[in-house]
C-alpha positions in Angstrom: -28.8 12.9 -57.2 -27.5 16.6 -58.5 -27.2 19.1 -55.5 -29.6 21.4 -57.3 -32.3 19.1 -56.1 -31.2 19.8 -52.5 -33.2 22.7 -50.8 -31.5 25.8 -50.0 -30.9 25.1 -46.4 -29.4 21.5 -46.8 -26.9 22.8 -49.3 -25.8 25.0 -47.4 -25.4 22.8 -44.5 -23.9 20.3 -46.6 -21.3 23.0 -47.7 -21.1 23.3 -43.6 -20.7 19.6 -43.3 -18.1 19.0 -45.9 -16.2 22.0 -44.2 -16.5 20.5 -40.8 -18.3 24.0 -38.8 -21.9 22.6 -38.8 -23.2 23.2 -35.6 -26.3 22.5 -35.8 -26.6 18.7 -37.1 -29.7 17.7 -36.0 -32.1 20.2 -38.6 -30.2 18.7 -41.3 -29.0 15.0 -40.1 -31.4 12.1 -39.9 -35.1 12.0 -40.6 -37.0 14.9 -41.7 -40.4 15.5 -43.4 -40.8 16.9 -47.0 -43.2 19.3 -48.5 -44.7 16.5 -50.2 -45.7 14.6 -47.2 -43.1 12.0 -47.4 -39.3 11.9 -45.4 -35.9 12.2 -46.5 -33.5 10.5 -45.0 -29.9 12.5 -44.1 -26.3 10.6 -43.6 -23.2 12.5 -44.3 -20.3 10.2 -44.4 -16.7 10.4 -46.0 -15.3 7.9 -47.6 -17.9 5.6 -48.5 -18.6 3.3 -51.7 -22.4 2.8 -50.7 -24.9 2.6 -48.1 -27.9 1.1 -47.8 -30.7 0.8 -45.4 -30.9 -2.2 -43.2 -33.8 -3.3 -45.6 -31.8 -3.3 -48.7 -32.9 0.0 -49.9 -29.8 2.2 -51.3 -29.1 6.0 -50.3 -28.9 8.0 -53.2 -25.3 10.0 -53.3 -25.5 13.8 -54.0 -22.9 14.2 -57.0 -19.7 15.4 -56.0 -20.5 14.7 -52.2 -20.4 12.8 -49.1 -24.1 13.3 -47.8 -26.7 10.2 -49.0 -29.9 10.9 -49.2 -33.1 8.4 -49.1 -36.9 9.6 -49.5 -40.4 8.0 -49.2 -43.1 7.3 -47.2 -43.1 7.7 -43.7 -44.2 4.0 -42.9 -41.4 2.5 -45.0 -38.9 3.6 -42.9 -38.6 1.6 -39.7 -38.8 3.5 -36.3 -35.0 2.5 -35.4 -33.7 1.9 -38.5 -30.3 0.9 -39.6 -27.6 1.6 -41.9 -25.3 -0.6 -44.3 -21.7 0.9 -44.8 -19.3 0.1 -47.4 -16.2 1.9 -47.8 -13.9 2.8 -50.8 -11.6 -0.1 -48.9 -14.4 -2.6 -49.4 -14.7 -2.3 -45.4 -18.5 -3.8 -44.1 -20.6 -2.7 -41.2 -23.9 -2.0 -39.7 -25.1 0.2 -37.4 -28.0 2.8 -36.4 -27.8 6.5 -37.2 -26.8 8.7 -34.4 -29.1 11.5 -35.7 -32.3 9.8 -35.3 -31.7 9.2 -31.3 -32.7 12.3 -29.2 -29.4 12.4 -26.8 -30.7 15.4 -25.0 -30.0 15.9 -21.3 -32.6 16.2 -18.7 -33.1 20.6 -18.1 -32.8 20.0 -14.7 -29.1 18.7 -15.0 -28.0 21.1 -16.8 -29.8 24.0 -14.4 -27.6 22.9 -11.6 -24.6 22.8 -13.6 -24.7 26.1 -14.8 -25.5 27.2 -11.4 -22.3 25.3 -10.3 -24.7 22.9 -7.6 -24.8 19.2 -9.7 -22.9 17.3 -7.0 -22.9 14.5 -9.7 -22.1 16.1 -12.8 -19.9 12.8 -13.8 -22.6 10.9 -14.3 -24.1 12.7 -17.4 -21.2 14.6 -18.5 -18.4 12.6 -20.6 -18.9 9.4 -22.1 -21.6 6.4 -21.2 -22.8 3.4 -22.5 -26.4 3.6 -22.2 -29.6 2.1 -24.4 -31.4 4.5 -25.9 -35.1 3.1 -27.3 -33.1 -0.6 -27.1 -30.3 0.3 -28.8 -26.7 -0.1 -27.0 -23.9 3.0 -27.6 -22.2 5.7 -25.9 -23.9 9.6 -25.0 -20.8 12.3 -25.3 -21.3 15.4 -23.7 -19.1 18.1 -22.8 -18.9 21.6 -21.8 -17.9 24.4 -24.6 -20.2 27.4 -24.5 -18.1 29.7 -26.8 -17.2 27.0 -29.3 -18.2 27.3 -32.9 -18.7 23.5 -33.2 -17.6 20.2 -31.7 -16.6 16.6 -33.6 -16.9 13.3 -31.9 -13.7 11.8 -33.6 -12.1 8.3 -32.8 -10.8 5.3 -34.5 -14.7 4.4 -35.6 -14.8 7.4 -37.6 -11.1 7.2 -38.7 -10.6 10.7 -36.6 -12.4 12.4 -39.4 -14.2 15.3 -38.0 -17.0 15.4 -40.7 -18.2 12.4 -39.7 -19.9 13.0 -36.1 -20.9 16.7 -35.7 -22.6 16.9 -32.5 -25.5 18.4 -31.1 -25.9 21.8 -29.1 -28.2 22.1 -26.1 -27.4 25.1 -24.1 -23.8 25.4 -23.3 -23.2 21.6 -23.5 -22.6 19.5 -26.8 -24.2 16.0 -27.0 -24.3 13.1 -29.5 -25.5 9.2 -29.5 -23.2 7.1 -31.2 -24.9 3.5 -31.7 -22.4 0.7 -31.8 -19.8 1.9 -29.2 -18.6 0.0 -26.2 -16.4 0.4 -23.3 -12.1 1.2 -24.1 -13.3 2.9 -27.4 -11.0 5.9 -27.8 -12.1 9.2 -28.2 -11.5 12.9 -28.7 -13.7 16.0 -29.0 -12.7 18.0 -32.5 -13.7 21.7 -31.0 -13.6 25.0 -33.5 -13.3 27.7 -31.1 -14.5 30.9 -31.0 -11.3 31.9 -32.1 -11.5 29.8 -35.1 -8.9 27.4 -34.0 -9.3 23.7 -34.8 -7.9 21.6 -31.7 -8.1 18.0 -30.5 -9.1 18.1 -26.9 -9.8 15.0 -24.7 -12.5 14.7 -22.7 -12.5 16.7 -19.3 -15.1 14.7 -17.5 -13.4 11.1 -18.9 -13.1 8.3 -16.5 -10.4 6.3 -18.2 -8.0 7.7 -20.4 -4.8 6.2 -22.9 -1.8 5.1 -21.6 0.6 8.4 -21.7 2.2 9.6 -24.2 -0.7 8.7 -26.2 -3.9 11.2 -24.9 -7.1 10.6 -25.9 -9.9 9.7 -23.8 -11.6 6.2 -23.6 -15.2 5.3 -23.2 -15.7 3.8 -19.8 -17.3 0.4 -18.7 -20.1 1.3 -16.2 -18.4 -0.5 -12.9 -19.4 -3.8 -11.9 -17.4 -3.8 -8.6 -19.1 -5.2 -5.7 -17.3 -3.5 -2.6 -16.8 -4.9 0.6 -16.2 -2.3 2.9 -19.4 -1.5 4.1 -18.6 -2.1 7.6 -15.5 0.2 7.1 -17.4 3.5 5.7 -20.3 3.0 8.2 -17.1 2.6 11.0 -15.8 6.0 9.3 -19.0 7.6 9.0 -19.3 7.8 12.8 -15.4 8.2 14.0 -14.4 11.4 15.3 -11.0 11.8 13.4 -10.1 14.5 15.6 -9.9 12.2 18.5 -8.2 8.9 16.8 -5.1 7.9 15.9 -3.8 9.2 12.3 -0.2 7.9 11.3 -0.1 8.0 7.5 2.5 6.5 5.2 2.9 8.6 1.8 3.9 6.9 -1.5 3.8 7.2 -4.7 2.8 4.3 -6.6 4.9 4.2 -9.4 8.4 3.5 -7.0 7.6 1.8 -4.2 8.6 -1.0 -5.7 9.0 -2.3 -9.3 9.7 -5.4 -11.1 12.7 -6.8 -11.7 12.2 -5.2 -15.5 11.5 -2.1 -14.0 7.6 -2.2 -14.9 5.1 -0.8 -12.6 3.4 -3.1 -10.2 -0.5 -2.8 -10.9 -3.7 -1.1 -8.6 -3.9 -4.9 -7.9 -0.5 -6.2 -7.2 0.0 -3.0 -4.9 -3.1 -4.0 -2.9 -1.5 -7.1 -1.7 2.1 -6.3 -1.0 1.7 -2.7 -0.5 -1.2 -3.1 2.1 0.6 -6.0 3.6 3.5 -3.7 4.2 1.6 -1.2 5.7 0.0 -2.9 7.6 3.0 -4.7 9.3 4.2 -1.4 10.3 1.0 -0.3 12.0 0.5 2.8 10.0 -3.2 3.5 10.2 -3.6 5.3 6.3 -1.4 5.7 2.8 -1.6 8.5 1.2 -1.3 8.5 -2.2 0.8 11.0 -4.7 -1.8 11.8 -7.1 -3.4 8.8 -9.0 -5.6 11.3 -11.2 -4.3 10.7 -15.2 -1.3 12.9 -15.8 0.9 13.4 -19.1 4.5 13.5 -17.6 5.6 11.2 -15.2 8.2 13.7 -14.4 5.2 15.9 -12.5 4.8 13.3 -10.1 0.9 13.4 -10.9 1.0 17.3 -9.8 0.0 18.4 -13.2 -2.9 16.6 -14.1 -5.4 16.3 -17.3 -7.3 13.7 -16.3 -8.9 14.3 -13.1 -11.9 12.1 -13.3 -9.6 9.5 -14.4 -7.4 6.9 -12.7 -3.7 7.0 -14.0 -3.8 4.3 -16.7 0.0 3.2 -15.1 -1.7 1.1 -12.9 -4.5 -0.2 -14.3 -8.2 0.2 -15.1 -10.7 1.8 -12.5 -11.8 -1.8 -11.3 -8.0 -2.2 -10.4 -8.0 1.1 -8.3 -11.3 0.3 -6.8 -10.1 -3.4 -6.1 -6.9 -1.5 -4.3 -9.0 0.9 -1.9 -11.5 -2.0 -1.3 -8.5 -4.3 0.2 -6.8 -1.5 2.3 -10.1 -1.0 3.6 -10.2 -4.9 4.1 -7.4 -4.5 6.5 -8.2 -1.8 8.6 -6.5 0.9 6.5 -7.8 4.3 5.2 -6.9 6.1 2.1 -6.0 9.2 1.2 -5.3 11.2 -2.2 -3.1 14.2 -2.5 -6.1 16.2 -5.5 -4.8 19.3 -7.3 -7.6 21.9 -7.9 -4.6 24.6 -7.8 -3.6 24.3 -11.3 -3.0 22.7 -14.7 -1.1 22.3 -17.6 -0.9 23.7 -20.8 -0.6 20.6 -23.1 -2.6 21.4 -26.3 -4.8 18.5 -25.6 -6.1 19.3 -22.2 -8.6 21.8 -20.3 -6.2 25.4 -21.8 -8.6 27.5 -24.3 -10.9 24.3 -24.3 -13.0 26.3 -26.6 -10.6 28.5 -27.9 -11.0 30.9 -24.7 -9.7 31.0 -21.2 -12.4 28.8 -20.1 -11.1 26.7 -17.2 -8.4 29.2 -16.6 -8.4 32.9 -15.5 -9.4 35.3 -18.4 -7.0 37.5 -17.0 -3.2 36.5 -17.6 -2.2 37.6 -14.5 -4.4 35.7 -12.6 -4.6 32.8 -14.9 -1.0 31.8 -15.4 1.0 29.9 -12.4 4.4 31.3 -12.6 6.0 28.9 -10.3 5.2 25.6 -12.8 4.3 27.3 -15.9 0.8 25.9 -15.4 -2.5 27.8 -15.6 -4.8 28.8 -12.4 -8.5 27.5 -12.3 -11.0 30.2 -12.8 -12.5 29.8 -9.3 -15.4 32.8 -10.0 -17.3 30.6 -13.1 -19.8 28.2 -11.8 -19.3 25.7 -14.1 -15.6 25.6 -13.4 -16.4 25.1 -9.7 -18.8 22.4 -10.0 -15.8 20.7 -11.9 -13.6 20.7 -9.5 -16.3 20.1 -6.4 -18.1 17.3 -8.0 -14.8 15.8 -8.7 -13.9 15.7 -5.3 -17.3 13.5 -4.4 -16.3 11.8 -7.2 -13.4 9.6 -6.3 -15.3 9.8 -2.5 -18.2 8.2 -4.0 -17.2 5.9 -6.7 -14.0 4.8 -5.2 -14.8 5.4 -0.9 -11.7 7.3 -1.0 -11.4 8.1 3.5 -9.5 11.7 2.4 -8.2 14.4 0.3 -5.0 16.5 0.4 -5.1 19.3 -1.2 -2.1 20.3 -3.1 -0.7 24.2 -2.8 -3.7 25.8 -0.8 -1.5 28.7 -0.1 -1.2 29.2 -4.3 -4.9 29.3 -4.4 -5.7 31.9 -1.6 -3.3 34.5 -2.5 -3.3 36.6 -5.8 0.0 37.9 -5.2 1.5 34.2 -4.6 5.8 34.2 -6.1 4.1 37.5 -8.3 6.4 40.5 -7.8 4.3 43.7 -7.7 2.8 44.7 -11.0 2.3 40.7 -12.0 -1.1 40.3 -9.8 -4.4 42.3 -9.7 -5.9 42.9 -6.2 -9.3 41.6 -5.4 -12.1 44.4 -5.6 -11.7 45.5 -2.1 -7.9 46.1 -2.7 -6.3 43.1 -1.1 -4.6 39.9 -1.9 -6.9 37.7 -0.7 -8.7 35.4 -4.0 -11.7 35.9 -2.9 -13.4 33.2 -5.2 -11.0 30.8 -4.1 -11.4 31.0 -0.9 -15.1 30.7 -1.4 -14.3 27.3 -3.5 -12.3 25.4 -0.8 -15.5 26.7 1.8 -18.2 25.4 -0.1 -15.7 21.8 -0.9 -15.3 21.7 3.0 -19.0 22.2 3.6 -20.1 20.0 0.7 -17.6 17.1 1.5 -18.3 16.9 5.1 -21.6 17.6 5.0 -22.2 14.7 2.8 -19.3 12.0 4.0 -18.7 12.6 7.6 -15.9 10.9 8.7 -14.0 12.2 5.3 -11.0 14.4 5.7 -10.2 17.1 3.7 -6.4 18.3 4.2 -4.5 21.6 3.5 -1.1 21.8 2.1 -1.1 25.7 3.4 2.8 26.5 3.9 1.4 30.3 5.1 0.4 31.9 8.5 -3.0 32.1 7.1 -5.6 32.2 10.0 -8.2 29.5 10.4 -7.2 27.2 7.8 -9.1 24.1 9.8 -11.7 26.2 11.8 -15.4 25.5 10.8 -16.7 27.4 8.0 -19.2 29.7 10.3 -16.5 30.8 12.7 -15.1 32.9 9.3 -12.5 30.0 8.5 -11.8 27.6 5.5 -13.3 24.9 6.9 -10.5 22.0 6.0 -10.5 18.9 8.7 -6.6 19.8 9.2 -3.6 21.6 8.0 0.2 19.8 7.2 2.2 21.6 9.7 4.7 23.4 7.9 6.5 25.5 10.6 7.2 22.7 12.7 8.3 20.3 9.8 11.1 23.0 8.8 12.3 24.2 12.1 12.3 20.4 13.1 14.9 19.4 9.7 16.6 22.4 10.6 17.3 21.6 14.3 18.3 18.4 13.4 20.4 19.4 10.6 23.1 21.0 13.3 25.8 19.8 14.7 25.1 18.9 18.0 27.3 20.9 19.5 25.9 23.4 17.8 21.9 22.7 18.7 22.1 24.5 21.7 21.9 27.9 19.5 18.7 26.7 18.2 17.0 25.3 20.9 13.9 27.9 20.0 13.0 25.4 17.0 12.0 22.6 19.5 10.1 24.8 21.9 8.4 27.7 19.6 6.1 25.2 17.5 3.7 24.7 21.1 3.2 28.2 21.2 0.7 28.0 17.9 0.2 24.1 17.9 -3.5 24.4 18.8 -4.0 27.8 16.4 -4.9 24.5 13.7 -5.5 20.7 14.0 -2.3 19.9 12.2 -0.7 17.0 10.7 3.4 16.8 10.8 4.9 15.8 7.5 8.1 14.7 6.8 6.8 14.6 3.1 8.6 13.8 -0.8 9.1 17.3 -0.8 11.8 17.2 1.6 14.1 14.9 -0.3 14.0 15.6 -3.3 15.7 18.6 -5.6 18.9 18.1 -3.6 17.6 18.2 -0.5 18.8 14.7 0.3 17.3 12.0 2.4 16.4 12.2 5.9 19.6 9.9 7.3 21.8 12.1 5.1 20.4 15.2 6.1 21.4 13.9 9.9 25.2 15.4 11.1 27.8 13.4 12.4 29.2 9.9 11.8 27.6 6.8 10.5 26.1 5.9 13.5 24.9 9.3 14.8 23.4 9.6 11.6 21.3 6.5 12.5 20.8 7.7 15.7 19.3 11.0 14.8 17.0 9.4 12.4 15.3 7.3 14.7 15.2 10.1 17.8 13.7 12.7 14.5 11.0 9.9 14.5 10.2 8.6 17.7 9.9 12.8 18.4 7.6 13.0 15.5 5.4 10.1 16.7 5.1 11.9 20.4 4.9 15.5 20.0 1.0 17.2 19.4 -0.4 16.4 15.4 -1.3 13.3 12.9 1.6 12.1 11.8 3.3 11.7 7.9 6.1 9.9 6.5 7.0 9.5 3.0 8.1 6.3 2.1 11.4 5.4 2.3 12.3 7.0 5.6 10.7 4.3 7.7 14.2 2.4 6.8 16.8 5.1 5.9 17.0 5.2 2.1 20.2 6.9 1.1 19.4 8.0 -2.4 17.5 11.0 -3.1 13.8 10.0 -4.3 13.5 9.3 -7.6 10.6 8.7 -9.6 12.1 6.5 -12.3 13.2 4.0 -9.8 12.4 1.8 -6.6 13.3 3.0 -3.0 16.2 0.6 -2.7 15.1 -2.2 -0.5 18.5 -4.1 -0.3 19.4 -1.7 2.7 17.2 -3.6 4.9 20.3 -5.9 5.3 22.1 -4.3 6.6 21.6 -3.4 11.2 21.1 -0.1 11.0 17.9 0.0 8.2 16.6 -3.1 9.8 17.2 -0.9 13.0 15.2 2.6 11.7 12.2 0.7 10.0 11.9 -2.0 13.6 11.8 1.5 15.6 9.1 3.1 13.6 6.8 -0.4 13.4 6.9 0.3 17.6 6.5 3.4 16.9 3.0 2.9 15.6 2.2 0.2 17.5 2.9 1.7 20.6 1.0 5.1 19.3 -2.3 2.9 18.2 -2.6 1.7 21.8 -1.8 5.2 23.6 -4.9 7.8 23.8 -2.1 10.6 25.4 -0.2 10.3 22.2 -3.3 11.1 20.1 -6.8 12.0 22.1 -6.1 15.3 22.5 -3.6 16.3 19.6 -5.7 19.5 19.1 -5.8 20.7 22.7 -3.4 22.3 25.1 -4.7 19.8 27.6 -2.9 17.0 25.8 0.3 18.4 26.1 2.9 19.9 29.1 5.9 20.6 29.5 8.0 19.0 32.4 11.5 21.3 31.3 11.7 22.7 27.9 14.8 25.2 29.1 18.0 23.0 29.1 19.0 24.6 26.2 23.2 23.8 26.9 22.7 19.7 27.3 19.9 19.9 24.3 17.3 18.0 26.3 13.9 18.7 26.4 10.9 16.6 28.2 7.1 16.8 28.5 4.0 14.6 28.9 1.5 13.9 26.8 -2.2 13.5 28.6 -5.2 11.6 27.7 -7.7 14.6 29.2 -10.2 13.3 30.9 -9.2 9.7 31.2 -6.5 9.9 33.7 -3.8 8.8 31.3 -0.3 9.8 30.4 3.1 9.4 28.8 6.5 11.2 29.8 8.7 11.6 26.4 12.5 12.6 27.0 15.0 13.7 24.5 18.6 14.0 24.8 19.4 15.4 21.6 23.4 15.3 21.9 25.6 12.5 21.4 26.7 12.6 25.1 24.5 10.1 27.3 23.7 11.3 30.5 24.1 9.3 34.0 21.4 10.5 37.1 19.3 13.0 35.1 16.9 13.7 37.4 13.1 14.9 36.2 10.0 15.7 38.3 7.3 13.3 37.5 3.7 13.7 38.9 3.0 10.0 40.6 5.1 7.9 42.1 6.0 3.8 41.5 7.6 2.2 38.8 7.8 3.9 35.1 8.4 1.5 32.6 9.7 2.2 29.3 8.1 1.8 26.3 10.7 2.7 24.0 14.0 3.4 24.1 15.1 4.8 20.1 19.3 3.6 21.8 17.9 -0.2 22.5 20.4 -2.3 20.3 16.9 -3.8 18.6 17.1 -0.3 16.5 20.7 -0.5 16.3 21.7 1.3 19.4 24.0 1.4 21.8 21.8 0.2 24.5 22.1 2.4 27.3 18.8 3.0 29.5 17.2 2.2 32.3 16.7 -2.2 32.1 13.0 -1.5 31.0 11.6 0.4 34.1 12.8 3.2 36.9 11.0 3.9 40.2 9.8 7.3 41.3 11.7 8.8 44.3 9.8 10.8 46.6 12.4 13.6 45.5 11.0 16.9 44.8 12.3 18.5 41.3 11.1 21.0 38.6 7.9 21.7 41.0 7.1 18.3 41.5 7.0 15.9 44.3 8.3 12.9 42.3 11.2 12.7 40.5 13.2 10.0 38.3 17.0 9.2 38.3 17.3 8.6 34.9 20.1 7.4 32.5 19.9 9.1 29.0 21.0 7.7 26.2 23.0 9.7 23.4 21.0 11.2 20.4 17.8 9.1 22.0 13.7 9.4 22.9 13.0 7.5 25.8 8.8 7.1 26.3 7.7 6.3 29.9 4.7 4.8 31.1 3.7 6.0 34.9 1.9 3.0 37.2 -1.4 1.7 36.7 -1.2 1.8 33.2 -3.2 -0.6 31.3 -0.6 -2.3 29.2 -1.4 -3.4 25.3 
């Protein structure tokens, strides 16, 4: 058939379609009517020998072209017809034409997105297997309002952007491809509106390749059955602020490894991981991000594949399988989620459509200069219903319990590590990111308006006000905040020479004075021993064992003083390299006394926390904390109780932070009989030196420090002793 015979607008498309910029498919593509009553038939398709209807009749070729054309009656042509491909390899298949399926999404979806409101954009944006009309295949739609025109490319088309224009509808670009199934890769072929041809993967994918390799896969609709409904209804109607939170951080890929180095899988972790966890009486993990990431050297802090589970694990089943059984055991999960920032790779969200579409359109607000990385545009709707449905996303599909949310205090601030000149101030003149902020309220609202019993967490390293105050009382609305003054004046105490501590006695005491400003948690996080900073035995002064012995009082501290507690894995034992990524924590320590020691300490630790409302009930409130002496700053020892308000329960906590024990220390107490201890961080069980009190001391009716009970107590060197008073229930 001579291309003379082709009407003026289907040459020209077809000079569009052999160029790959048709952006309009659909008026040329598939069936349309003639002037002469009849139909013609439309498949463009490189690299073919012949194709024929499913009904033997053959396509006519225009000369010198890749588009095949059939005409005739109407009534000839069967209402899902299909197509019979052979290529120039002598390569056979059959399938239906993706032109003659109307892919179109639903108006009202697409109102809400572009008003920034579809709380479940996931589910039509991205790749599904549906049935459309009976037929089996995958809907693609993505996002890319400025782009000239977007490909569906993959190994079914041999990458070949000709092959699957797709189909404009609004903002978003949509195509049916019959025949595709679940693990088919994918990529989106987008010419931008700056006439830039890039391969991009899919934004909204739920399953992506195995890094280096980056192209998107087609995911299976999930078949999981969960088990946890008795968990998430138990969640749905805790009060978080009044129950115990001791959460164990870890990044998946070096916990522990096999013998050949591989990673353990979603499914292997479940077992021994959990296990684990579970034996030390930590009551949550928190996971380093699991969202798809290109270098393993960003620890999952860079992401480009938010919707995704990191492939290194496994498949989403595998991660759904891995929350399901820590839920199974009684433990919640959290996952640090970066809506700060992201990368620059070619193939990821940076000039998606050949603009600053994700990012900032201003360079100065859109690049990070910290990690080279670019900033979110928080102001675009579409861009914030990205991020926020993502959130419910991983909440939803995968009854994630909680969400950390990487660098808050990068997101909030314009002028964040920019010098002046290097930031633009908001449009009343100040620093404040005004659409930020306005992002992280509405993900507070939205998240615990719909999940109660969810947490959302702020890594906020700032004196910004309000972090974790409600939304209508003029604050950001997150559950609670990682306590960053306390973590660094804590290291930094510790980090002294004991002889030297008494000079920084302020770091022990300042933190009350604004521990009720936020409901925090207390991290001793990766980011404190990594990048030289060493681990937390090394960072300890003094001699082997004093390093020890510092370790475990730094914990048993932790684990009593006002907040949720946060360890990263690793210091429940002692590790003594810094953390590395490309390696296992190094679990041949635990031969040796003093790791056995550390890790026994912090498994009493929790247990003994679990069982103890004063060490928890009332973390956020004044009334759950007092001093007995804070002021003997020379012997660097400090005491105070913890309460249970209300209940008529409480703990005394005593800390002799020198290496020099102390015989008849005498502290006011408030009833009298016998205290028993509960822990003792010197006991030889944790590889101490012993010293205490033989398990219990009676009150003398002894005035001291305002009070008329007092102890004669024995203090162990670089030790926490925790008292019980009389008429404790024991556990």
């Amino acid at each position: 058939m001579r291309r003379s015979e082709l009407t003026s607008e289907v040459a020209a498309a077809l000079a569009r379609l052999e160029a790959a910029i048709e952006a309009a498919p659909q008026h040329v593509l598939g069936v349309h009517p003639t002037d002469n009553g009849e139909v013609e038939l439309r498949v463009f398709r490189p690299g073919l020998r012949e194709l024929r209807l499913s009904g033997g009749d053959r396509l006519s070729r225009i000369e010198h072209s890749d588009l095949f054309v059939w005409r005739g009656p109407a009534d000839r042509l069967p209402r899902t017809y299909s197509l019979h491909f052979r290529d120039d390899g002598g390569n056979q298949w059959q399938t239906c034409d993706p032109y003659h399926f109307d892919a179109r999404l639903p108006e009202y979806d697409l109102h809400l997105f572009g008003q920034g409101r579809h709380w479940h954009a996931w589910k039509w944006l991205g790749a599904h297997a549906i049935s459309i009309d009976g037929i089996a295949g995958v809907r693609f739609a993505v996002w890319a309002p400025n782009a000239r025109n977007v490909s569906l490319v993959g190994e079914f088309n041999g990458w070949d952007g000709r092959c699957h224009p797709m189909i404009p509808q609004d903002e978003i670009w949509v195509l049916f491809v019959p025949g595709l199934a679940a693990g088919d890769r994918y990529k989106f072929e987008v010419r931008g509106a700056d006439g830039s041809v890039v391969l991009k993967a899919d934004p909204w994918a739920r399953a992506q390749e195995f890094r280096p390799a980056t192209a998107s896969r087609v995911a299976a609709p999930s078949s999981y059955v969960w088990r946890d409904q008795a968990w998430t209804e138990a969640r749905r109607k805790r009060d978080w602020r009044v129950s115990p939170m001791s959460v164990y951080e870890v990044q998946l890929g070096s916990w522990r490894r096999w013998p050949d180095q591989g990673w353990y899988g979603y499914r292997e972790l479940a077992h021994q991981l959990v296990d684990y966890v579970g034996e030390l009486g930590f009551t949550h993990i928190e996971l380093m991000p699991v969202t798809e990431y290109p270098f393993d050297g960003s620890w999952g802090y860079q992401p480009l594949g938010l919707y995704a589970p990191t492939s290194r694990f496994g498949s989403p089943e595998d991660f759904r399988y891995f929350v399901d059984h820590c839920h199974d055991n009684g433990i919640g999960v959290l996952m640090d989620w970066v809506p700060a920032h992201f990368p620059k790779d070619a193939h990821g969200l940076a000039r998606f459509d050949g603009t600053p579409l994700f990012e900032h359109p201003d360079p100065r607000r859109a690049e990070h200069p910290d990690w080279g990385t670019l900033v979110y545009d928080y102001g675009r709707t579409q861009v914030r219903n990205f991020l926020l449905a993502n959130a419910l996303y991983w909440i939803e599909e995968f009854h994630i319990d909680g969400l950390r949310v990487d660098a808050v205090s990068s997101m909030i601030q314009l002028d964040y590590s920019r010098k002046a000149g290097e930031w633009t101030p908001n449009e009343h003149g100040g620093n404040e990111h005004l659409e930020a902020i306005d992002f992280l309220r509405e993900l507070n609202t939205v998240v615990h308006g719909r999940f109660p019993g969810v947490v959302v967490i702020a890594e906020e390293a700032t004196a910004w006000p309000l972090v974790s105050r409600p939304v209508e009382l003029g604050g950001l609305g997150f559950s609670m905040k990682w306590n960053m003054g306390w973590m660094h004046d804590t290291l930094d105490y510790f980090e002294q020479e004991p002889v030297h501590r008494k000079a920084h006695h302020d770091k022990l005491t300042f933190g009350i004075t604004y521990a009720w400003d936020e409901n925090f948690v207390l991290p001793l996080s990766h980011d404190e021993v990594v990048h030289g900073k060493s681990p937390l035995l090394y960072k300890m002064p003094g001699d082997e064992w004093q390093q020890f012995a510092n370790l475990r009082a730094l914990l048993a501290y932790q684990w009593t003083y006002p907040g949720k507690k946060l360890l990263f894995m690793g210091g429940e034992f002692g590790v003594t390299l810094e953390w590395n990524e490309e390696r296992e924590l190094d679990w041949n320590l635990l031969r040796f006394p003093g790791h056995a020691g550390v890790q026994r300490l912090l498994s009493d630790l929790n247990r003994l926390y679990r069982a103890s409302p004063p060490l928890w009930r009332d973390d956020f409130s004044p009334s759950g904390f007092e001093w007995v002496d804070c002021n003997d700053r020379d012997r660097s020892i400090i005491n105070f109780l913890r309460h249970d308000h209300g209940h008529g329960r409480s703990l005394l906590i005593v800390c002799n932070f020198t290496p020099v024990p102390r015989e008849g220390y005498r502290i006011g107490v408030p009833v009298a009989g016998r205290w028993r201890e509960r822990i003792n961080s010197d006991s030889s069980m944790y590889g101490g030196s012993n010293l205490g009190n033989v398990g219990e001391v009676e009150a003398e009716a002894i005035e001291c420090m305002g009070r008329k009970f007092s102890l004669n107590l024995t203090l162990p060197p670089l030790s926490v002793l925790i008292l019980e008073p009389p008429g404790t229930s024991r556990s």
